[in-house]
C-alpha angles and dihedrals in degrees: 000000000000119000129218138188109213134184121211111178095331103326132113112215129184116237128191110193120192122215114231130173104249093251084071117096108253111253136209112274118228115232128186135189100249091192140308120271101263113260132253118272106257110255113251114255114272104260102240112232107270106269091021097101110109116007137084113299126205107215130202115241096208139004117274137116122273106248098182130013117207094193149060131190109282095033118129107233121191125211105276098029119141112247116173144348112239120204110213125152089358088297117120103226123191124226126211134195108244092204133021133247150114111309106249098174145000108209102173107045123193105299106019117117126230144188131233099296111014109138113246102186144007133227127194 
């Protein structure tokens, strides 16, 4: 008996391979999984924004640039105002604020670009 390592897609599997003189019947040969490929390392949590911890956060939907931000830290804001534009796939999106409150932070100023679900602003 011979044995093989052999990789199909990724995995590694164990093969045992009998010699037979070429008059014997083939047989099935046994394979068995040797081990999975080790998982990725798990991504370090994405660091909040200082003083963006607690509160309401306005989110962005898509990723895009702001092109225009409504608000500044210290500004009122009501339930349905309009907060920022946000620039994604040359359209220009508003964002509204889905609850109202004092702006706390404004974590993604005019010109910086985010990702689905950065917050863009907090609200306190």
């Amino acid at each position: 008996m011979k044995k093989y390592n052999v990789t199909v897609n990724g995995v590694t599997y164990e093969v045992l391979v009998e010699e037979t003189d070429s008059a014997a019947a083939p047989t099935a040969p046994a394979a068995a999984p040797k081990a999975a490929a080790p998982k990725a390392p798990a991504a370090a949590p994405k660091a909040e924004p200082s003083g963006a911890q607690g509160g309401i956060k306005v989110t962005a939907p898509m990723p895009g640039t702001i092109l225009k931000m409504n608000v500044k830290v210290g500004d009122t804001v009501k339930a349905n105002d309009l907060v920022c534009v946000l620039e994604a796939m040359k359209m220009e999106n508003e964002i509204f604020a889905k609850e109202g409150g004092v702006v706390k932070t404004v974590d993604a100023p005019q010109g910086s670009s985010v990702n689905s679900g950065d917050t863009i602003i907090t609200l306190g």
